[in-house]
C-alpha positions in Angstrom: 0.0 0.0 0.0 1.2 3.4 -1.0 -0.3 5.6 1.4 -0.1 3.8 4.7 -2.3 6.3 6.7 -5.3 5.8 4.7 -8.0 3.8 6.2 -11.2 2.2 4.8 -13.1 4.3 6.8 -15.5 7.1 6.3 -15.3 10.6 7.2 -18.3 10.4 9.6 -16.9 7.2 11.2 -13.5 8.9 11.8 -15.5 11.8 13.2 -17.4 10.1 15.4 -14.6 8.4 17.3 -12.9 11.5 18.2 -12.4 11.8 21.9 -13.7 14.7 22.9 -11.6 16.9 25.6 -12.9 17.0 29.0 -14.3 20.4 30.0 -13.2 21.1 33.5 -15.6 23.2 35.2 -15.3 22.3 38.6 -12.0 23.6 39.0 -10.8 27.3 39.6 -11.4 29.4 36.8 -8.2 30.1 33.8 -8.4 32.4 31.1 -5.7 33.2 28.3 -5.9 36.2 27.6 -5.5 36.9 23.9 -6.1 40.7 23.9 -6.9 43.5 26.5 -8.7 46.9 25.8 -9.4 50.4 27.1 -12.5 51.8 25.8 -13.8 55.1 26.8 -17.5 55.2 28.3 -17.0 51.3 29.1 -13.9 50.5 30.8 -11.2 47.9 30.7 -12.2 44.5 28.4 -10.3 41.6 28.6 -10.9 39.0 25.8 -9.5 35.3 25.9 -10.5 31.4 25.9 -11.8 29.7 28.9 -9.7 27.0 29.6 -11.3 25.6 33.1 -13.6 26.5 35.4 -16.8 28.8 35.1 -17.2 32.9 34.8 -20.3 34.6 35.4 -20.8 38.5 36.2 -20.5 39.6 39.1 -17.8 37.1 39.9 -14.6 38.3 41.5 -11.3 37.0 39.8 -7.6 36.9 40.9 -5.4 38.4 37.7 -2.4 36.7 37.9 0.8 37.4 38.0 -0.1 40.5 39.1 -2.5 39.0 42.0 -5.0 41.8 41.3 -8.7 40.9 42.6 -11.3 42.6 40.5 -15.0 42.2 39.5 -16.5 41.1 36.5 -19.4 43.7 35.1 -20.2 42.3 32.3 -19.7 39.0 30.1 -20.3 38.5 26.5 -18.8 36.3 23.7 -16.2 37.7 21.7 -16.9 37.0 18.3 -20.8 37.5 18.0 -20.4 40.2 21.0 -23.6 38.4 22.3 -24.4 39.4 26.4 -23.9 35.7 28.1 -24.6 35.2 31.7 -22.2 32.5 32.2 -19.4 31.3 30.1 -17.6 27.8 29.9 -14.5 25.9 29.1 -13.8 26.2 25.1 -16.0 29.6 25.1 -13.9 32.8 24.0 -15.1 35.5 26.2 -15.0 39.0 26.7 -14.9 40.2 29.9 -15.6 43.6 31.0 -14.3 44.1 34.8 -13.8 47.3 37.1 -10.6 48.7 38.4 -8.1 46.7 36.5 -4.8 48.4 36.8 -3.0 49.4 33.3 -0.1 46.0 34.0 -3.5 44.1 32.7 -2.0 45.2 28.8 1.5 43.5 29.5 0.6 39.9 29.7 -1.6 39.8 27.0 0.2 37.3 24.1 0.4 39.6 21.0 
């Protein structure tokens, strides 16, 4: 056989035995933050995928490495910019939060 990766199997059949990743949500909340902005009239957004845990507004977080505490006021997802109440694991987020010092910026990956 030539191409010794092929299989005699479908593209639905190879689909549907693809392990799906566990979504942690019962562990503390982790964020990557992918991009952080500073928009007049609304405050400091912070945008990035969920990677464990659950986020909801009002919730306080813990930025880190900076171990600033801060409060979330409100929550949408990023690329629809729909208003969510609570967002899970896999879900890339925007976060609007109060009082976020301007070392937010510097850890965000560019």
């Amino acid at each position: 056989n030539t191409y010794s990766w092929a299989t005699n199997q479908s593209l639905c059949d190879i689909l549907e035995n693809i392990d799906v990743p566990v979504r942690e949500i019962d562990k503390p909340l982790r964020i990557t933050i992918d991009k952080t902005y500073n928009i007049n009239g609304v405050g400091c957004v912070i945008t990035g995928t969920i990677v464990q845990g659950i986020v909801y507004c009002g919730q306080s977080i813990k930025i880190s490495p900076i171990n600033h505490i801060t409060r979330i006021k409100s929550l949408h997802l990023a690329v629809t910019k729909t208003a969510i109440d609570t967002g899970y694991p896999g879900e890339y987020v925007g976060l609007n939060i109060s009082g976020t010092p301007r070392d937010v910026r510097s850890y965000a990956r560019r």
